[in-house]
C-alpha positions in Angstrom: 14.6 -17.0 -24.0 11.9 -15.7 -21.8 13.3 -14.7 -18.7 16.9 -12.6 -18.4 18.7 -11.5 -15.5 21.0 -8.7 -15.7 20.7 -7.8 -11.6 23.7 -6.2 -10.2 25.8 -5.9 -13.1 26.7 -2.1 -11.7 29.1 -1.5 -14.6 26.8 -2.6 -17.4 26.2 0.8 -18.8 25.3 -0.4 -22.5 23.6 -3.4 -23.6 22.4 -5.1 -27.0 19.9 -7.2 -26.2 17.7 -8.9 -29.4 15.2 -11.3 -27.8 11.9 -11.3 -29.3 10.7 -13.5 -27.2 11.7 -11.9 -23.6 8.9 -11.6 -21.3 10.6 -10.5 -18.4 14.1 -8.5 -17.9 15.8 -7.8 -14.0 18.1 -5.2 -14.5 17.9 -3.6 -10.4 21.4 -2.7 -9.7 22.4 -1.8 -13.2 23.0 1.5 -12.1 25.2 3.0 -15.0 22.7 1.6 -17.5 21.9 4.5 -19.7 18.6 5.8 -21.7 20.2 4.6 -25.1 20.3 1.1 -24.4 17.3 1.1 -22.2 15.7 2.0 -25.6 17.1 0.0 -28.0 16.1 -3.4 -25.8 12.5 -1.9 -25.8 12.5 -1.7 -29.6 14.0 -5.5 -29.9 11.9 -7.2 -27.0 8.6 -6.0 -27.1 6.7 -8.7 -25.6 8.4 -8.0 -22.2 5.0 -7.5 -19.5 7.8 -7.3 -16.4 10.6 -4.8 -16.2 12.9 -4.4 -13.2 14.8 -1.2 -13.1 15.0 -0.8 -9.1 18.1 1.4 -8.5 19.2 2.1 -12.1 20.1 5.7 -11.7 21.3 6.7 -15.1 17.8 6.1 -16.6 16.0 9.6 -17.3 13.1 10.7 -19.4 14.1 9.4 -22.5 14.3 6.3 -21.6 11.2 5.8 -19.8 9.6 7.3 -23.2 11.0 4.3 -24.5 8.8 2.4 -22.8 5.7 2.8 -25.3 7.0 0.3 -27.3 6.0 -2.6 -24.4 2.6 -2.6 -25.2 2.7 -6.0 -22.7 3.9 -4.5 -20.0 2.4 -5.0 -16.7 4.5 -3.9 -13.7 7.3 -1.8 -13.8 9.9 -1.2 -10.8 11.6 1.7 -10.3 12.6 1.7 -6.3 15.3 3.5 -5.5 15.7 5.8 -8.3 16.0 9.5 -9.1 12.4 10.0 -10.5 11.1 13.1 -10.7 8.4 13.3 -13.0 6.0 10.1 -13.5 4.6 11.8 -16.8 6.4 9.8 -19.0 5.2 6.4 -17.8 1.7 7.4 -17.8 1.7 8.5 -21.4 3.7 5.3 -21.9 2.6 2.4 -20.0 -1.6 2.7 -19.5 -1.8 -0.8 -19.6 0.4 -0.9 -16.3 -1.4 -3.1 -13.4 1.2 -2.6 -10.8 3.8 -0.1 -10.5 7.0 0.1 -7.5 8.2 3.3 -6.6 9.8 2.5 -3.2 12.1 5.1 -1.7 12.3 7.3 -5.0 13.0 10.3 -2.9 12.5 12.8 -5.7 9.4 12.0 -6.2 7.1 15.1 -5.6 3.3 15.2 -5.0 2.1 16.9 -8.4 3.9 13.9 -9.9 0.9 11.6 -9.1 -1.9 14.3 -9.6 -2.7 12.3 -12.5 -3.5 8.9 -11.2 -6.3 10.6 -9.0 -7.1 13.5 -10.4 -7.2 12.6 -14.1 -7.4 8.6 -14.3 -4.2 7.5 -14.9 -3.1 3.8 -15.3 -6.8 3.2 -15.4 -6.1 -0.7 -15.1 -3.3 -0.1 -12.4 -3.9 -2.8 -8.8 -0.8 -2.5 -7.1 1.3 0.9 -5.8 3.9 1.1 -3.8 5.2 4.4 -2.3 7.2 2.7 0.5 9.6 5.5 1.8 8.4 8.3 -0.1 8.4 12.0 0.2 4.2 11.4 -0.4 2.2 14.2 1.7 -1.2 13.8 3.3 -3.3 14.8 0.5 -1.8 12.8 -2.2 -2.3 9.8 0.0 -5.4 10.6 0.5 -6.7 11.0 -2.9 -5.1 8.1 -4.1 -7.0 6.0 -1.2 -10.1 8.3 -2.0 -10.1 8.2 -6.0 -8.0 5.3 -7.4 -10.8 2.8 -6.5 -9.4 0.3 -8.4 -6.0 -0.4 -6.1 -5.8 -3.3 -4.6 -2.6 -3.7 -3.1 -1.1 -0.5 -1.8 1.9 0.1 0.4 3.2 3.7 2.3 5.7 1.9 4.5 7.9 4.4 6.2 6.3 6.9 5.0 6.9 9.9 7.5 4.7 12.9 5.6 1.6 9.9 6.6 -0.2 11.8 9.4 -3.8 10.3 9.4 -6.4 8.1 7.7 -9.6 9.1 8.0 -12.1 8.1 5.6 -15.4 9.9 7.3 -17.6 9.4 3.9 -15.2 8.8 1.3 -16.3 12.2 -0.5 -13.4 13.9 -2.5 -14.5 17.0 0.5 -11.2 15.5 2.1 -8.5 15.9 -0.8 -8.0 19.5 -1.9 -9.2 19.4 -5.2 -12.3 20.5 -7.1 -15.1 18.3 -7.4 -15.3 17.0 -11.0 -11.6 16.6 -10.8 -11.8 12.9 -10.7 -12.3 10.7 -13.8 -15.7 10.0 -14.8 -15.4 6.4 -13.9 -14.2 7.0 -10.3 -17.2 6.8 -7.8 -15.6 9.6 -6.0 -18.7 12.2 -7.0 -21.3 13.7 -5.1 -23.4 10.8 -4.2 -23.1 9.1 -1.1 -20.9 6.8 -0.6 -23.4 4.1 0.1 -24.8 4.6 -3.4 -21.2 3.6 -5.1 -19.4 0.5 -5.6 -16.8 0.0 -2.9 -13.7 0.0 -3.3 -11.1 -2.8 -4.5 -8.5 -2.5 -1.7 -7.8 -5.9 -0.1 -4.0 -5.1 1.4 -2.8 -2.1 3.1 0.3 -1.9 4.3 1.8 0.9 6.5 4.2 -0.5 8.4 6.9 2.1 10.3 5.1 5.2 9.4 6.1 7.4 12.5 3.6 10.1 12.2 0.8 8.5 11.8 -1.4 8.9 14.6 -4.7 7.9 13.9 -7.0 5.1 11.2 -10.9 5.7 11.3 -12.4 3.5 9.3 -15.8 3.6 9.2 -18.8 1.1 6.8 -19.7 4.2 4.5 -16.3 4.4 3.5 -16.9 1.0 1.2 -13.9 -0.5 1.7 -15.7 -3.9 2.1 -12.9 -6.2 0.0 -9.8 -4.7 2.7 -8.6 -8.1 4.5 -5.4 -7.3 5.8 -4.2 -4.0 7.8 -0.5 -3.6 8.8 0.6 -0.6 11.3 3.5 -2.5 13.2 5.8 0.4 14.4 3.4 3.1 14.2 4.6 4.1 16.9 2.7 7.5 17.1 -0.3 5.7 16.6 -3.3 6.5 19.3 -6.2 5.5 18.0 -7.8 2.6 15.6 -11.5 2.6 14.8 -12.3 -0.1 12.2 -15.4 -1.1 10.7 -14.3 -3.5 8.1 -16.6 -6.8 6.9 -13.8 -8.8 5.3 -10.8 -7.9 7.4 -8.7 -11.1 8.2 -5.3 -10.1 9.8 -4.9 -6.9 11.5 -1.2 -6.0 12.6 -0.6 -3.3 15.2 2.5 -4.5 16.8 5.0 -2.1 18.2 2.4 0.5 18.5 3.2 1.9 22.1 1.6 4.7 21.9 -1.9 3.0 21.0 -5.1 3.5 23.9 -7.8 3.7 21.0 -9.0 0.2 19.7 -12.5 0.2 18.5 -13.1 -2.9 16.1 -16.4 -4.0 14.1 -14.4 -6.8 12.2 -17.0 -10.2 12.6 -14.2 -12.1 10.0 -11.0 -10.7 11.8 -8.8 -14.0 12.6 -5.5 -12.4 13.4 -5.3 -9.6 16.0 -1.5 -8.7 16.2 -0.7 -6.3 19.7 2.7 -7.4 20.8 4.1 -4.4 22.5 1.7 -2.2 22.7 2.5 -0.9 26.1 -0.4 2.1 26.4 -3.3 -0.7 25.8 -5.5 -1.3 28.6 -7.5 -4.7 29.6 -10.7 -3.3 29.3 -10.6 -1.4 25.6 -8.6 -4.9 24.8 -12.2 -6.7 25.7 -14.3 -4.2 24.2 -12.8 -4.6 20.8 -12.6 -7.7 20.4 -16.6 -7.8 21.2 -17.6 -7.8 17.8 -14.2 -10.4 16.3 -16.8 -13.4 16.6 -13.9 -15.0 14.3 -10.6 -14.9 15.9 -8.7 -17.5 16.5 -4.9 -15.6 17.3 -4.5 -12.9 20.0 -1.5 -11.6 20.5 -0.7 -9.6 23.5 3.0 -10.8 24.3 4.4 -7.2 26.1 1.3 -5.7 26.6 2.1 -4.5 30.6 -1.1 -3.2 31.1 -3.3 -6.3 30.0 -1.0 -8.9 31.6 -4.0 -9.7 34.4 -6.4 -10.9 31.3 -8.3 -14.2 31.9 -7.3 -16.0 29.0 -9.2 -18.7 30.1 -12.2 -16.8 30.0 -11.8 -15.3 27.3 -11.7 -18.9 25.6 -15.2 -19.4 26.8 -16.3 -16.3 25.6 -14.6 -16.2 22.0 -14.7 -20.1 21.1 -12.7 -19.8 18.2 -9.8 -18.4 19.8 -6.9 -21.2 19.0 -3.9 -19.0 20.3 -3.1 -16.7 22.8 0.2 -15.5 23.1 0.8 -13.5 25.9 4.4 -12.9 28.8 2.2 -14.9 31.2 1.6 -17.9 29.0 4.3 -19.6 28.4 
């Protein structure tokens, strides 16, 4: 057996589980499963490279110490828990590449010092931090220093106030220069004269308190292909320069009058609802799209006098429109 599902068992609280072989467990749900057990299925499976524990609240420190025995083990889930200190998986699990900490409430900002300040989870791609308690700086060292994130996700995350990467110095996060780990390009250079960054997804999707995204070139985020902001909707201003981006999503943005855009591969260009956008800055952004084929602009009051047809002329690659006036 390779694969085991335990999910939703919500009474399981102990469990003797001897499969060598087991490669991946779900227990989500499992929420009276305790340390003991946790540890003794660590001892007997240790090939396992994917472990589910999303809402088991009874495991603590001891059994996340456990976890050093899965020298395989890749991503670990731990959404909707009681975490409090991330410690123990990082003198654990080094080998993690992605780790899911969605709506762990507990959670506090010195928790992830580590993964920005000191290197931690070197080898880690994916972070999720969906409906966290995570303040401005910690988001913006992580963004700043863990260059090797790919996939990162703050949805709902209401502490998120601003991204600004002006020159993707470590100026920006409160902490002293040498604080990053020597293999983090976050130094005293210029930016120009690191390797860019990794990021190709990020996703920041209900964040309420957001209220600007500046992106500029010399931040080096030249892999980032997909940008999601629907229901921002404290969001005023977008300034992009992005070479790779593919899909942009600012839906439900109503507070949104900023759009500046150097994006020459953008395709998709989501702006349902965004009530506060004007024609013109509309046509001034999308200057620079030479790519995009879908325009969205369905609820957009003050746009609704557009020429699409024109704008079809203009921007030959544009395939759909979907706006209240076409139908």
């Amino acid at each position: 057996m390779s694969i085991m599902e335990l999910k939703g068992c919500g009474v399981l609280s102990e469990a003797s589980i001897n499969c060598p072989r087991l490669t991946s467990l779900d227990a989500s749900f499992c929420r009276q499963l305790v340390d003991d057990s946790l540890t003794c299925m660590t001892g007997a499976c240790p090939l396992i490279e994917h472990l589910i524990l999303s809402s088991c609240l009874s495991i603590g420190i001891d059994g996340l110490s456990s976890l050093h025995c899965l020298h395989k083990l890749t991503l670990l889930d731990l959404s909707y828990t009681f975490l409090i200190n991330l410690k123990p998986i990082f003198d654990s699990c080094p080998q993690l590449k992605v780790l899911k900490l969605s709506a762990c409430k507990y959670l506090s900002d010195s928790s992830l010092d580590a993964l920005y300040r000191e290197g931690a989870l070197p080898l880690l791609v994916e972070l999720d931090l969906s409906y966290s308690p995570i303040e401005q700086n910690a988001i913006e060292g992580l963004l700043a220093c863990c260059s090797n994130l790919v996939n990162v996700n703050f949805n709902g995350c209401t502490n998120f106030q601003e991204l600004v990467c002006e020159s993707g110095d470590s100026g920006s996060v409160d902490m002293p220069v040498d604080s990053c780990p020597p293999s983090s390009p976050i130094k005293n250079e210029e930016i120009s004269e690191q390797p860019g960054r990794l990021l190709e997804v990020l996703n920041c999707t209900g964040c309420p308190n957001i209220k600007k995204v500046v992106i500029p070139l010399i931040a080096n985020f030249s892999h980032l292909s997909k940008i999601n902001l629907n229901l921002s909707t404290n969001l005023k201003e977008v300034d992009l320069t992005c070479s790779n981006l593919l899909t942009l999503n600012l839906s439900n943005c109503s507070s949104l009058e900023v759009l500046k855009l150097d994006c020459p591969r953008l395709t998709n260009l989501q702006l349902l609802a965004c009530t506060m956008l004007q024609e013109e800055e509309l046509e001034s952004a999308i200057s620079l799209c030479c790519a995009l084929e879908v325009l969205n602009v369905h609820s957009c009051p003050k746009i609704s006098a557009l020429d699409f047809g024109r704008l079809r002329l203009v921007y030959p690659s544009l395939k759909r429109i979907q706006s209240s006036l076409i139908s």
